[in-house]
Each structure stands twice: as structure tokens, then as C-alpha cells.
C-alpha positions in Angstrom: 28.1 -35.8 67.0 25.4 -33.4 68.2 21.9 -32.4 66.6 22.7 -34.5 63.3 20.0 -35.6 61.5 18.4 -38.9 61.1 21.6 -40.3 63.4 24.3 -40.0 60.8 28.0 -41.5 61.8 30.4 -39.9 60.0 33.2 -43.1 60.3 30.2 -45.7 58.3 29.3 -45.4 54.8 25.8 -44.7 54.1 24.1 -46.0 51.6 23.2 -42.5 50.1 27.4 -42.0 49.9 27.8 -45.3 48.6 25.6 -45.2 45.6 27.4 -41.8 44.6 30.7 -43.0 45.3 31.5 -41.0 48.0 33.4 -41.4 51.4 32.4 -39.1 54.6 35.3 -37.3 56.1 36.1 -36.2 59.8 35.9 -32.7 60.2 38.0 -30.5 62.4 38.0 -27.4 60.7 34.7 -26.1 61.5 31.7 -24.8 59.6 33.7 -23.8 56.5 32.0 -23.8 53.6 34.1 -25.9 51.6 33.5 -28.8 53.6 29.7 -27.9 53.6 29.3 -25.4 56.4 27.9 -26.4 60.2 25.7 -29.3 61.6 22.0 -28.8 61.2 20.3 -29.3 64.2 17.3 -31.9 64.0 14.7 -28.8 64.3 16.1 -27.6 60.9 16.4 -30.7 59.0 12.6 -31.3 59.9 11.3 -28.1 59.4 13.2 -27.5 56.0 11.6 -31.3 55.4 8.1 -30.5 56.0 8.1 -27.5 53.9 9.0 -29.1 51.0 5.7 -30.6 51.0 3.6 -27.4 50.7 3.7 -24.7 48.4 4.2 -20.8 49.6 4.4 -17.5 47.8 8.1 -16.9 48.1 7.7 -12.6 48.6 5.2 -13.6 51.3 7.4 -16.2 53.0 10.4 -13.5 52.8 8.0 -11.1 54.2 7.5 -13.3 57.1 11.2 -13.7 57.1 11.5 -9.9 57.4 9.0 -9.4 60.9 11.5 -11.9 62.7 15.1 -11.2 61.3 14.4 -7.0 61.9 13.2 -8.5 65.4 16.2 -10.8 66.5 18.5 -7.3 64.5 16.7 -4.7 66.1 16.8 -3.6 62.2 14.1 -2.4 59.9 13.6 -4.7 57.4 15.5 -8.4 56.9 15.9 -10.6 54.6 17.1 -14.6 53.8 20.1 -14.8 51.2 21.8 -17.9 50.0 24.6 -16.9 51.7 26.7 -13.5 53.3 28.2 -13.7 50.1 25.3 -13.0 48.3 24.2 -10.5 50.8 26.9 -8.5 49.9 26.1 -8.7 46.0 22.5 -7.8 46.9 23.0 -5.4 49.4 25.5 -3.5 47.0 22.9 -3.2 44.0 20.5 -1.9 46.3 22.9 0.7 47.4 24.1 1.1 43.7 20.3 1.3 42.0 18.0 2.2 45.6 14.1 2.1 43.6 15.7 3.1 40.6 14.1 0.0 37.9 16.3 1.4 34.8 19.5 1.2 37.1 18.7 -2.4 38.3 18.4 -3.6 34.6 21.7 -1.9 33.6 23.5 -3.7 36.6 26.2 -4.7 36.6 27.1 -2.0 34.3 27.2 1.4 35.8 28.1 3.5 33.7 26.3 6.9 34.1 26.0 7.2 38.0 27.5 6.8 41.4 29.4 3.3 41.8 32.2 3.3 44.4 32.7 2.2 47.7 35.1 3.5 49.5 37.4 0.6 51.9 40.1 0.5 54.1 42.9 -1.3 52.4 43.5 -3.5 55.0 39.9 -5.0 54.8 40.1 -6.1 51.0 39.9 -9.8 50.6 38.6 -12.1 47.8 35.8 -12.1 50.1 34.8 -8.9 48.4 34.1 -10.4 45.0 30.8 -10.2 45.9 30.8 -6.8 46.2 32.3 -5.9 42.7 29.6 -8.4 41.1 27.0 -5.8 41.6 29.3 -3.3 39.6 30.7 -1.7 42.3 34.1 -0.2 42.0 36.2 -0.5 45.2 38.0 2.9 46.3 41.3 1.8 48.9 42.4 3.7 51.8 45.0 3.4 54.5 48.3 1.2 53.9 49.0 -2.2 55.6 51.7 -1.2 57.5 51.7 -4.1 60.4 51.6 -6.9 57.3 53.9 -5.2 55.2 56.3 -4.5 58.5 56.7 -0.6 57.2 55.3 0.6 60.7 52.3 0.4 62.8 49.7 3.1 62.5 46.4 1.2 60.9 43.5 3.1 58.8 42.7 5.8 60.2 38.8 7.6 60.0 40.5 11.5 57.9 41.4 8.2 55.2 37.6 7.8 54.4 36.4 11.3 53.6 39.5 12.3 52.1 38.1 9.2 49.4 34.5 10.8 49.5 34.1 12.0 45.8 30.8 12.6 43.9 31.2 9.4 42.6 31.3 7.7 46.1 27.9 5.6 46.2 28.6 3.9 49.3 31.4 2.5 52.0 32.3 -1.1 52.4 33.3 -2.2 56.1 34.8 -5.3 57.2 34.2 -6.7 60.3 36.0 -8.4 62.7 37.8 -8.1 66.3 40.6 -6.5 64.9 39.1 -4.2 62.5 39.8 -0.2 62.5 38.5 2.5 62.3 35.9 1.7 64.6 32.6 0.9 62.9 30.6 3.6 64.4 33.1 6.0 63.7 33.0 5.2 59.8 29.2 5.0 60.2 29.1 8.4 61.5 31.7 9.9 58.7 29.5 8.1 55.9 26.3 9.3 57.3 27.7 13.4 57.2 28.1 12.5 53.9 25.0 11.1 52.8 26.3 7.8 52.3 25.3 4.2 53.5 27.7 1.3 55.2 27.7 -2.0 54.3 28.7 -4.2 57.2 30.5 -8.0 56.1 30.0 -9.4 59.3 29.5 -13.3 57.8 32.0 -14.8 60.4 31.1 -12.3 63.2 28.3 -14.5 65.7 28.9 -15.3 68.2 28.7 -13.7 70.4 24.5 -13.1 70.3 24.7 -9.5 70.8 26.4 -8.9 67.6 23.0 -9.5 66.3 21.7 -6.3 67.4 25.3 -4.7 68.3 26.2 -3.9 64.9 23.2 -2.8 63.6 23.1 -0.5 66.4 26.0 1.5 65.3 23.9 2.8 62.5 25.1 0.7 59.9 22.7 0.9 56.6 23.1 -3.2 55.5 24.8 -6.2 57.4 25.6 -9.9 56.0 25.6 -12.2 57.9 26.3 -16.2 57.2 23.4 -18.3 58.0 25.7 -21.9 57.4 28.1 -20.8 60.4 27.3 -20.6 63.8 23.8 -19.8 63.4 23.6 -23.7 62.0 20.8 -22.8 59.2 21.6 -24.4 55.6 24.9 -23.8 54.3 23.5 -21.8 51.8 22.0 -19.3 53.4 22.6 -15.9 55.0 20.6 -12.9 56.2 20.6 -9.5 55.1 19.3 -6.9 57.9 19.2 -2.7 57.5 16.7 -0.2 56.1 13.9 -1.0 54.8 14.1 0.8 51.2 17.7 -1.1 50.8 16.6 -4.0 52.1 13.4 -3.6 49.7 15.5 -3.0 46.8 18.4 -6.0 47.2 14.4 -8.5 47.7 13.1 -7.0 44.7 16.4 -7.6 42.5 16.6 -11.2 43.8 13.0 -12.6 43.1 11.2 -14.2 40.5 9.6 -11.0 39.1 7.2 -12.5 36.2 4.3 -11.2 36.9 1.9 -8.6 35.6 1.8 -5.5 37.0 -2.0 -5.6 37.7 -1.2 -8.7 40.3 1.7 -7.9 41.8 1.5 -7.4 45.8 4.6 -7.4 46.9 4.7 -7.9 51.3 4.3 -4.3 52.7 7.2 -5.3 55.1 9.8 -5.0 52.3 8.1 -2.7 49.6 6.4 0.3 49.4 4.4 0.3 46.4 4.2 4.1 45.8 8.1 3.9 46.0 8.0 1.3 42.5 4.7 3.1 41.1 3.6 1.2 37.6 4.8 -2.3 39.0 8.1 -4.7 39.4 11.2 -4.5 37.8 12.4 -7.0 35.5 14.6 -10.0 36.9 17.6 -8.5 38.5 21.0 -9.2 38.8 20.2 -11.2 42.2 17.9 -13.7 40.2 20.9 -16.0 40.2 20.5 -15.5 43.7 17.3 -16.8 44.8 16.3 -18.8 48.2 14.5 -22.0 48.6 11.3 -21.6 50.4 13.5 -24.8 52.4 16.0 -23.1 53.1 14.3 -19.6 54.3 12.3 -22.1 56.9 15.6 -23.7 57.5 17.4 -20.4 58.3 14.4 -19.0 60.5 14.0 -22.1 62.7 18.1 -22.4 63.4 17.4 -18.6 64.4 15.2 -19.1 66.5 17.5 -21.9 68.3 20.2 -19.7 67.9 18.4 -16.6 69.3 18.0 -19.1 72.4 21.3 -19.9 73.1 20.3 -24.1 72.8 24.0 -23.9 71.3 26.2 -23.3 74.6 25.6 -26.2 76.1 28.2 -28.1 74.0 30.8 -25.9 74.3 31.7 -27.8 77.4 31.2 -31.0 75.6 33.4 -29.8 72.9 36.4 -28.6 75.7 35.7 -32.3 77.0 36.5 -33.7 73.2 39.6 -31.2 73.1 40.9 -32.5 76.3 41.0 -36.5 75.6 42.6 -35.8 72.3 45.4 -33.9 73.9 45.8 -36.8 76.4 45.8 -39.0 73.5 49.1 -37.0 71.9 50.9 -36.7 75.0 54.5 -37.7 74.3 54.6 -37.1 70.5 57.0 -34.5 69.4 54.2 -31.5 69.4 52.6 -29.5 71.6 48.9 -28.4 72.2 47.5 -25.6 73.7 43.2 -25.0 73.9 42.3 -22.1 73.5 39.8 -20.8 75.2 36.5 -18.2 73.7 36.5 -15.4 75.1 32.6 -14.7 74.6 31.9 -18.2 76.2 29.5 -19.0 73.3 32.0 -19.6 70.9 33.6 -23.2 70.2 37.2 -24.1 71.9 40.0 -24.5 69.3 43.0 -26.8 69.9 46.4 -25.6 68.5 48.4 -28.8 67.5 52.2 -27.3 67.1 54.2 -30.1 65.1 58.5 -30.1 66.1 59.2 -30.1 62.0 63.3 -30.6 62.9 62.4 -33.7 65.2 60.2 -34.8 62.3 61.5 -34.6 59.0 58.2 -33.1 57.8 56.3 -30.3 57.4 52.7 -29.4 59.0 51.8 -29.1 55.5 52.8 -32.8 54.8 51.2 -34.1 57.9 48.1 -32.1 57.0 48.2 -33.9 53.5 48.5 -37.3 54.7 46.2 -37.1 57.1 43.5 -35.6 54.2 44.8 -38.9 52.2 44.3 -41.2 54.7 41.6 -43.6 55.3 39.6 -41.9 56.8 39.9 -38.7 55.3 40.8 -36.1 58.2 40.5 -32.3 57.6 42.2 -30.3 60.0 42.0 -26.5 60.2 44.8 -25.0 57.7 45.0 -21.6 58.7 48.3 -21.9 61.1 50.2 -24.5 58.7 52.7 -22.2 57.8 54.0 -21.7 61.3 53.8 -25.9 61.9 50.3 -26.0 63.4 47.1 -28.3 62.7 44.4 -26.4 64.1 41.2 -28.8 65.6 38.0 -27.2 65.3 35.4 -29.4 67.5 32.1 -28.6 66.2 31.9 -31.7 64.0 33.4 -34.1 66.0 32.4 -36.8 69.0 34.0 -39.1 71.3 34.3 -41.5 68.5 35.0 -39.2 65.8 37.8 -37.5 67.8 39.8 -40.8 68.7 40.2 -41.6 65.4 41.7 -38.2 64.8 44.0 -38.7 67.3 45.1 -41.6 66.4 45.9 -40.6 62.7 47.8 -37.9 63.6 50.1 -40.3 66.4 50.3 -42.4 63.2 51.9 -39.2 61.4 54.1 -38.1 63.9 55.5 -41.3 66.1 
């Protein structure tokens, strides 16, 4: 396995496991969260390490933050979240509150002003939780016409303004190869109307350019996961738009007691004269707040990111996908690799599973191979049509075998 700290072997028990009782597992479905997001590359794990030794202001290390995520986003202003998710909670009450303080104490409760976003029904998700944390009441357009089999037309860009009332605040976009309306179109529709996008683009790098390629459409905020591809913490997310939102969403996240008389917030994400008399109280993104760890963590995997240091496995990775389809060959499935299109982006294998030669369900095989000893977590997403999906991120030579052989177990 590639870039994982201090040489960790996911098929032995370590003694940190074994003193908490706990069993690694092989991973093949990616950087998902739930199975704690992507490998951290050595340069993180150290850096993230040697800050915890020192103590920093945390406004002045997000200001520092800010100069190199609005450089590598061609943005104004950035910021380090603990998470896209979060992002999107921040970078709502921002839109919800902008330098208003009496507004940012009320959140989430917004009674009294402005509080919808208008989205394209086919964009909702639970995803957008995070969103109506803030207070923010979601406004639907469009049908879902393709899912629901009722025709073909998508959301189209007359749905948006015809939803543009006075108590429109903002406009929620999801990104995501598929997604319509275009973004700039929406961008340019909100903009006529005076109102900001915010852009969920967590899953969305690579490719690289969709740093600055989004942004460049104009879009006000855009989240970002810092725990996927990027390979930061699995915590952590960035935040990049305009300045004054971007200033607002930092101010209702930090650790805000402090007099008045003292405050200096970094000039890179406040303007002072725009929050005359001093801070706000603790906002609604306190809950919210970064690790001086994981900011450095986020930054240096940027930076590596940035780089491209991360292409050079996906051929490594299209090696691992290969032996374990040589391994399965004569089992009653079929794979099929398939190839990213960007050429940054990892391979994926699609294991198909012949359920009538079987007896047994993808889901079952899936379950077993969870149970099993040890535990193996394939991708879920194609279960219901009788695939295992095999993300490669996560795995070696070594790693991959046993995989292989589990699944052989399952179906011979």
C-alpha cells in the first residue's frame, strides 16, 4: 500500500488495534468516509505530526490557509473546513447572514429575512443536510423524469428564475459529470438576479483543473472534500469564493472569545471596517472548527496534490486490477476495468456475479465477504444489479490477493 505512514500492513494486527480491540479491514471501496476516507501520504502524517508540537494562532494559520487555497482556486479568499460537508453549512450561513452579527446569532433560525436556495430537484440528496443546518430552506425545481421513467427532458435553466422570489437568498448547485443545467448557465441566471451559487463539488477532483475550472464559472462558494482524492485528513475540506463570504462562513466558525480591543482578525479573510465594533459571538460553525493539524495536513496534501505526485499509481493500481481479474478467471462472473477518462483518476474493476448459477445474491456475497476473516469491503454502489465494485486505492499486491481469494471462496 502506497504513502502509508510509519509502514502500516493492513492484513497484521497492530498493537494500537489490538489494545482497542479492533481488527483492520481490506479496503476496496475507496476513500469513503465511512471507512475513514483516503491514505495519507507520509508528507501529511509528518507534517500534521510536527505541528502538534507548536502552538499557532488559529485565524492566522487560516489566513495562511487562505493565500494558498485562492492560489491553487484561482479564487479570492479560501478556507480549511472539517469537511465539504461542513463547507456547505458554513458557506450557507455566510450566504444567509453575509457581515450581518445579529443574523449570525439568530442562525439557524431565520425568521425575518431571506432564507431559500433555490435547487434543481434532481440534485437533492441527504448530502444536502448540510445545507439546511444553516437554516436554509431548499426551494425544488425541474422533475426527475429519467429516474422516475416519465420522459427525458432534465432541469432546465427558465426552472430557476421562475423559483427566484424575494425570499430567494441564494442557489444550491450540485456538481457532477452529469449535472444540468450547466453550471455557468445557473451562475449567470443567479448573478442577473443578485444572487450567489454554492457549488457541492466534494467528489469532483480529479481531474486538477476542476480546481480552478469551477470557480471560473463565476461561482460565489465551492466545497470541496479534503479526505478524497486530495489525500488530506479525512476531516477536512476547503471552502474557496469571495472574499466577504468566505470572511463571514471563517468568522462563524472560530473561537471568537476575545475582546474587541484585541481582536485582529488576518486581513486576507476580514475586513475590519466591514465588522466595525469587533467579532461576533460564537457562531453556528463553532461546532465546526479545524485542528491547527489538520489545516497543515490539508495544505501539505495540496500541495502534493497540486503536483500531480498522485498519477503515478494509477498504473500501479491498473497492475493490482489486472492480477485480481486473472485470479477470478473461471468463476461464474465477469469483470470488466474500467478505465478514467481524465487519466488522473483511479481504475475501478466491475465484478458482475451470475446470481442463477450461484444461489446468491451480490448482496450476500458482499455480506460474507464483510464477515469474513479478514474483513473485505467492497464498493456497494452496483449491488443491486449483481456487482462488487473494487476500488484500488487502498490495496497492494498483498492486500489484493487475499481479496481475490475471498471472493473465489464465495463464489466456487
Amino acid at each position: 500500500m502506497p504513502d502509508l505512514p510509519l509502514d502500516l500492513d493492513p492484513l497484521k494486527m497492530s498493537s494500537l488495534l489490538a489494545k482497542f480491540g479492533l481488527a483492520p479491514v481490506i479496503n476496496a471501496s475507496g476513500s469513503v468516509t465511512r471507512l475513514g476516507g483516503a491514505p495519507m501520504p507520509q508528507a501529511v502524517v509528518v507534517a500534521m505530526a510536527e505541528m502538534a508540537a507548536y502552538t499557532v494562532p488559529l485565524d492566522v494559520l487560516q489566513g495562511v490557509a487562505c493565500r494558498q487555497i485562492a492560489e491553487a482556486t484561482h479564487s479570492e479568499a479560501g478556507l480549511v473546513t472539517a469537511g465539504a460537508a461542513a463547507g456547505l453549512t458554513l458557506g450557507s450561513a455566510a450566504i444567509l447572514t453575509g457581515w450581518n452579527r445579529a443574523r449570525m446569532e439568530s442562525l439557524p433560525n431565520t425568521d425575518g429575512f431571506a432564507n431559500e436556495f433555490v435547487v434543481a430537484r434532481e440534485h437533492r440528496s441527504g448530502y444536502d443536510h448540510a445545507v439546511r443546518a444553516a437554516g436554509a430552506k431548499l426551494v425544488e425545481v425541474g422533475f426527475n423524469d429519467i429516474v422516475s421513467g416519465a420522459g427525458v427532458r432534465r432541469t432546465e435553466g427558465w426552472e430557476y428564475e421562475a423559483a427566484f422570489s424575494a425570499a430567494t437568498v441564494g442557489v444550491l448547485y450540485v456538481l457532477s459529470p452529469e449535472s444540468v443545467p450547466p453550471l455557468a448557465e445557473v451562475v449567470s441566471l443567479a448573478h442577473a438576479h443578485g444572487l450567489p451559487v454554492l457549488v457541492d463539488a466534494a467528489a469532483e477532483l480529479p481531474p486538477r483543473l476542476n480546481l480552478t475550472d469551477i470557480t471560473a464559472t463565476g461561482a460565489d462558494l465551492v466545497a470541496f472534500s479534503g479526505g478524497k482524492s486530495i489525500r488530506g485528513p479525512q476531516a477536512s475540506g476547503i471552502l474557496a469564493g469571495r472574499r466577504d463570504l468566505i470572511g463571514s462562513a471563517f468568522v462563524q466558525m472560530m473561537d471568537l472569545d476575545e475582546h474587541p480591543q484585541l481582536w485582529t482578525p488576518p486581513p486576507e479573510l476580514v475586513d475590519q471596517k466591514a465588522l466595525l465594533g469587533g467579532p461576533p459571538r460564537h457562531g453556528l460553525g463553532r461546532g465546526l472548527k479545524v485542528a491547527k493539524e489538520t489545516i497543515i495536513g490539508l495544505l501539505t496534501a495540496l500541495e502534493l496534490f497540486e503536483s500531480g505526485q498522485y498519477d503515478v499509481e494509477v498504473e500501479r493500481q491498473r497492475i493490482i486490477l489486472d492480477k485480481i481479474v486473472k485470479d477470478l478467471q473461471g468463476l461464474p462472473l465477469s469483470c470488466r476495468v474500467e478505465e478514467s477518462l481524465d487519466g488522473e483518476s483511479s481504475p475501478l474493476l466491475d465484478i458482475a456475479l451470475d446470481e442463477s448459477v450461484l444461489g446468491r445474491t451480490a448482496f450476500q456475497v458482499c455480506r460474507a465477504l464483510r464477515d469474513g476473516k479478514p474483513a473485505i469491503y467492497p464498493g456497494h454502489a452496483r449491488l443491486a444489479k449483481g456487482s462488487l465494485m473494487i476500488h484500488p486505492l487502498h490495496l497492494d499486491e498483498d492486500t489484493a490477493k487475499v481479496l481475490a481469494r475471498r471472493i473465489a471462496e464465495e463464489v466456487d
